[in-house]
C-alpha positions, -999 to +999 in steps of 0.1 A: +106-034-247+100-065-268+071-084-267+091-115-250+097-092-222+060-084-218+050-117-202+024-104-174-015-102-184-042-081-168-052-107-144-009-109-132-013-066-131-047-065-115-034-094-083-002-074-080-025-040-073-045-060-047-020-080-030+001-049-028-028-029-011-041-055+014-015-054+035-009-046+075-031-012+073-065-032+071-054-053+097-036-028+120-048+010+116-082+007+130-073+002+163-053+034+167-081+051+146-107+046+170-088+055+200-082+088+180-117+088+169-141+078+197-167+061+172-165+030+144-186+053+123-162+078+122-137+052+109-157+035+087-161+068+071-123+073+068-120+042+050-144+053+026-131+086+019-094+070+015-112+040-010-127+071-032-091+086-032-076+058-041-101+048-068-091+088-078-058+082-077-063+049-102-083+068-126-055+094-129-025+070-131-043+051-155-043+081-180-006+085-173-003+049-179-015+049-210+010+078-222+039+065-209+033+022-204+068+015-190+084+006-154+096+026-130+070+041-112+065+074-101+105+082-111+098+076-144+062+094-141+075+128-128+106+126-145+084+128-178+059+155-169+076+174-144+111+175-140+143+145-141+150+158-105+115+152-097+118+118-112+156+113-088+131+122-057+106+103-061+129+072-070+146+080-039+112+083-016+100+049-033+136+030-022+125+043+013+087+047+019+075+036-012+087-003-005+115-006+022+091+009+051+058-009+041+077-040+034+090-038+072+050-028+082+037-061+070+064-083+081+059-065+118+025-073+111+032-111+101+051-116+134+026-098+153-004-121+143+014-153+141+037-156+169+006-157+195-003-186+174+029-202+176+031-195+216+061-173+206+068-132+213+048-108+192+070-077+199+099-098+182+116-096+152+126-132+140+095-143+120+095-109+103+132-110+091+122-146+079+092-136+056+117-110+040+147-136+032+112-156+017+099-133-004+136-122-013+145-163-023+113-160-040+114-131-063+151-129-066+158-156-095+132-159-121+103-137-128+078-161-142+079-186-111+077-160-087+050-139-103+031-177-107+032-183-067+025-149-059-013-154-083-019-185-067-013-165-031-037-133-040-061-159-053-064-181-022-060-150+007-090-132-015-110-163-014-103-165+025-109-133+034-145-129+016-156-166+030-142-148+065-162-118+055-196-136+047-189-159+076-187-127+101-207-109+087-237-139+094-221-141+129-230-104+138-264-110+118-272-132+145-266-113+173-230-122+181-212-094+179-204-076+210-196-039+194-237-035+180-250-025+210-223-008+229-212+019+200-230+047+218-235+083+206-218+098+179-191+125+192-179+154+174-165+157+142-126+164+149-109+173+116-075+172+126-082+136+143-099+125+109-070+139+087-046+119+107-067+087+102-071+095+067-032+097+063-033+059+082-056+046+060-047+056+027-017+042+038-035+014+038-047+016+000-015+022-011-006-001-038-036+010-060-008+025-082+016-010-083+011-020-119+025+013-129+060-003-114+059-029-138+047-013-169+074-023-195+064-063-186+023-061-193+010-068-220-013-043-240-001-021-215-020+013-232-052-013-225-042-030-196-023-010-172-056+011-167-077-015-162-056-035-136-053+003-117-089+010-114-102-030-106-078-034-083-083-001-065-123-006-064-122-046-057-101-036-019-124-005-016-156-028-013-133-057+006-120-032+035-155-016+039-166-050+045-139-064+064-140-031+088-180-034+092-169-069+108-143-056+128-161-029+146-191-045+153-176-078+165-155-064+196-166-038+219-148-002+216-128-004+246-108-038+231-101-025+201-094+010+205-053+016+204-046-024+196-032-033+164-040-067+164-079-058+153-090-089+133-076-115+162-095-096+189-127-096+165-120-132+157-123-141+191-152-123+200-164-140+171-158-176+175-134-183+205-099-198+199-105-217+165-119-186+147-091-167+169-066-191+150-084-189+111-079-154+109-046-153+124-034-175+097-055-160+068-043-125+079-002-137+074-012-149+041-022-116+036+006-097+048+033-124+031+018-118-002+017-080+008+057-084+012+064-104-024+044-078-040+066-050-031+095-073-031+088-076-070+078-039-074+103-021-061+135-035-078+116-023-111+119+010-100+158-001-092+162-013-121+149+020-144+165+041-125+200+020-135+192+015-170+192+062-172+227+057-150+214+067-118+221+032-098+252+010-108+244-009-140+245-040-116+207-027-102+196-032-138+168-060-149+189-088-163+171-117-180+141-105-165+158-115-127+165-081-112+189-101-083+207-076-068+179-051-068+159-076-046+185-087-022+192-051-019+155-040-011+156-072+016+184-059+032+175-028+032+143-038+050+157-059+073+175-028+086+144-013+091+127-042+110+154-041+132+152-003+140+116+005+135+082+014+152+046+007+142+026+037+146+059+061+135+059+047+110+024+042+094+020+081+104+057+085+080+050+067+049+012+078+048+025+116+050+056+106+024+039+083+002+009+116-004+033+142-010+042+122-041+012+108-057+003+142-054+032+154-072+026+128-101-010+136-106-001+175-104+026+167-133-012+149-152-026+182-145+001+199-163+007+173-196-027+176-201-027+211-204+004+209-227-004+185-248-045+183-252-071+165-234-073+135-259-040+123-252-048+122-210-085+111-208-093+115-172-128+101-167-145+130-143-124+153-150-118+178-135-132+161-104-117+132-100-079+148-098-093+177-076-108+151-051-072+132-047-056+164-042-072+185-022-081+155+003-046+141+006-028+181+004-053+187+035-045+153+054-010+159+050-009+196+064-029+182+095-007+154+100+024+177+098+003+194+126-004+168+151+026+145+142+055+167+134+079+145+141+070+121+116+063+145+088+097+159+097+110+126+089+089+127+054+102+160+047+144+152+055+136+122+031+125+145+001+155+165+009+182+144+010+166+129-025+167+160-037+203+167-022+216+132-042+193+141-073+214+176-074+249+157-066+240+132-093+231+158-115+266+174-113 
C-alpha cells in the first residue's frame, strides 16, 4: 500500500484500540457478574485477570503485526499462518461477532442509559438504530473526516471518564459510598461462576486487537501497530480497574447485582440526580464512539476479504471510503438490534470472539517455530502466549458448560463460516 494510503499515526491507532474497547461491557457486565459472584472482590479480580489477557493478547498481535502490517484482521492473520480457510472463518465470525453483535451491544447500551434521561423507554430500540445510521453517515464517505471526529470523541470521553474517576473516587474517600461497609465476607471461590465472568469481561476488553484491522492505513506500521496494541490495551486495563473500584463501592450489593445500568445506579448513590445525569451522558459518549470504532474497523476486514475475491469487488476500499462495506455492517446491525438480547449475547460474542484470538495466537505459536524466533519477538515468551491461552481455552469450556445455548450459537457460527469458506473454496 502506498504511503498516501497510510494516512493514520500512532496516536489515530492507539484512540481506535481504546475507543473500541471501552464500550457497553465496563458499563454493563458487572452487574450480572456480581449476582453470579456474590462479592465486588471477586469481580474486581475478573477484570484484572481479563486486563492481563488482554495486555497478553496485545503483546502477541503485536509480533504478528509486525510480520504482516496490513488490514484485515484476524482473516488476513490466520489465513497467513494457519490456513486460507482459517482466514474465510475468521472473516466470517468478525462480520458477525467480531463487529455486527458488539456494535448492537453498545447501541443497546446507548439507549439504555440515555433514554431515562430523556424521560423515554430504556428497553426500546429507537435511539439505538439512530446511533448506527450516525456512525454509519459518519464513517461511510471519507476516511480522514471521520477518523478526525472519532479522535476528538476518544479524547474528550477519556478526559470525562478519569475527571469522573478522580471525582468518585474522592466521593467514596470521604465516606460516601454506600457499598464500603456493606460488602461482607468473602464467599467461595466458584470457578465455573468466575469463568463465565471472565468470558463477560474480556468481552469487555475486546478491541485491544483493533489497529490490526487497519494495518495497511498506519504509518510505520512494523513500529506502530505494536505500540498502539499494547498502550491501548494497558491505558483501559488501569481505567476499568478504576472505574469498577468506583462502581462497587459506591452502591450497595443488592442494587447492583443483576442490573446493567451499573454506573447510573453508582452515580446516584454518588451525587443524586445531577451526578445521575453526568454519567449518563459521559457513558453514551462512550458507547457512540464505541460504535464508530467498529463501524470503521470492520468494513476493513470487508474490504480485504473483497480485494482476495471472497466479497463482491463492490465491498472493496475505494478512495479510501469503504461505502458499501459500512452501510452493509449498519444494516446488518440494525437487524440485530431489532432481534437481540443483552445478556445472550455478551455470553455469545465473549465465547466466539476467544475461540479466535486463540486460533490467531496459536497460528504465532506455530510461525514462530517455522520461521525463527527473531522474526516473532514475543516479549515473555513463552509466558505471555501461554497465559492468553490457557485462560481464555478454560473460560470458554466452562462457559460452554453453564451456558450451552450460547456457545451453541458460537459454535453454528464457526460452522457455517467454515461451510461458506468450503463452498467458496469450490
Amino acid at each position: 500500500m502506498s504511503a498516501r494510503q497510510r494516512h493514520l499515526g500512532l496516536g489515530s491507532a492507539t484512540a481506535l484500540v481504546v475507543a473500541s474497547m471501552i464500550g457497553a461491557g465496563v458499563f454493563t457486565s458487572s452487574g450480572y457478574a456480581l449476582a453470579d459472584l456474590g462479592h465486588p472482590l471477586w469481580v474486581l479480580l475478573a477484570w484484572a485477570v481479563a486486563g492481563v489477557v488482554a495486555v497478553c493478547g496485545a503483546l502477541c498481535y503485536g509480533a504478528l503485526a509486525r510480520r504482516f502490517p496490513e488490514s484485515g484482521g484476524e482473516y488476513l492473520l490466520l489465513t497467513r499462518t494457519l490456513h486460507p480457510l482459517a482466514g474465510l472463518m475468521a472473516g466470517w465470525v468478525s462480520l458477525l461477532a467480531g463487529f455486527t453483535a458488539p456494535i448492537a451491544i453498545a447501541a443497546l447500551g446507548f439507549q439504555a442509559y440515555l433514554a431515562p434521561l430523556l424521560g423515554m423507554d430504556p428497553t426500546g430500540k429507537g435511539l439505538a438504530l439512530i446511533v448506527v445510521a450516525v456512525a454509519v453517515v459518519q464513517h461511510a464517505f471519507h476516511v480522514s473526516g471521520g477518523v478526525w471526529m472519532h479522535n476528538l470523541a476518544v479524547a474528550v470521553k477519556l478526559l470525562l471518564l478519569l475527571g469522573g474517576t478522580v471525582v468518585g473516587g474522592f466521593a467514596l474517600s470521604r465516606g460516601a459510598g454506600a457499598g464500603w461497609s456493606q460488602w461482607g465476607a468473602v464467599p467461595s471461590f466458584d470457578a465455573g461462576a468466575f469463568a463465565v465472568v471472565l468470558v463477560w469481561t474480556s468481552f469487555a476488553y475486546s478491541g485491544w486487537n483493533a489497529a490490526i484491522y487497519i494495518g495497511g492505513e498506519v504509518k510505520d506500521p512494523e513500529r506502530n501497530l505494536g505500540r498502539a496494541l499494547l498502550t491501548g490495551a494497558s491505558l483501559v486495563l488501569v481505567l476499568y480497574m478504576l472505574l469498577n473500584l468506583v462502581f462497587l463501592a459506591a452502591a450497595p450489593a443488592s442494587a447492583l447485582a443483576g442490573n446493567a445500568e451499573v454506573g447510573l445506579i453508582a452515580a446516584e448513590h454518588l451525587g443524586g440526580t445531577a451526578a445521575t445525569a453526568f454519567v449518563g451522558a459521559l457513558v453514551c459518549l462512550a458507547l457512540y464512539t464505541s460504535v464508530s470504532s467498529m463501524m470503521l474497523l470492520g468494513p476493513r476486514v470487508y474490504s480485504r476479504m473483497a480485494e482476495d475475491g471472497y466479497l463482491p469487488e463492490a465491498f472493496r476500499l475505494g478512495r479510501n471510503m469503504p461505502g458499501l462495506a459500512v452501510v452493509s455492517q449498519g444494516v446488518l446491525a440494525a437487524l440485530v438490534i431489532l432481534w437481540s438480547d443483552l445478556a445472550q449475547l455478551l455470553s455469545y460474542i465473549g465465547f466466539t470472539l476467544g475461540l479466535s484470538a486463540a486460533a490467531t495466537i496459536l497460528g504465532l505459536v506455530l510461525e514462530r517455530r517455522r520461521h525463527g524466533a527473531d522474526n516473532f519477538p514475543i516479549p515473555g515468551w513463552p509466558l505471555t502466549p501461554a497465559v492468553f491461552l490457557v485462560v481464555t481455552l478454560w473460560a470458554s469450556a466452562y462457559l460452554a458448560v453453564r451456558h450451552p445455548v450460547e456457545a451453541a450459537y458460537g459454535l453454528l457460527t464457526v460452522a457455517v463460516g467454515l461451510i461458506l469458506a468450503l463452498f467458496r473454496r469450490r
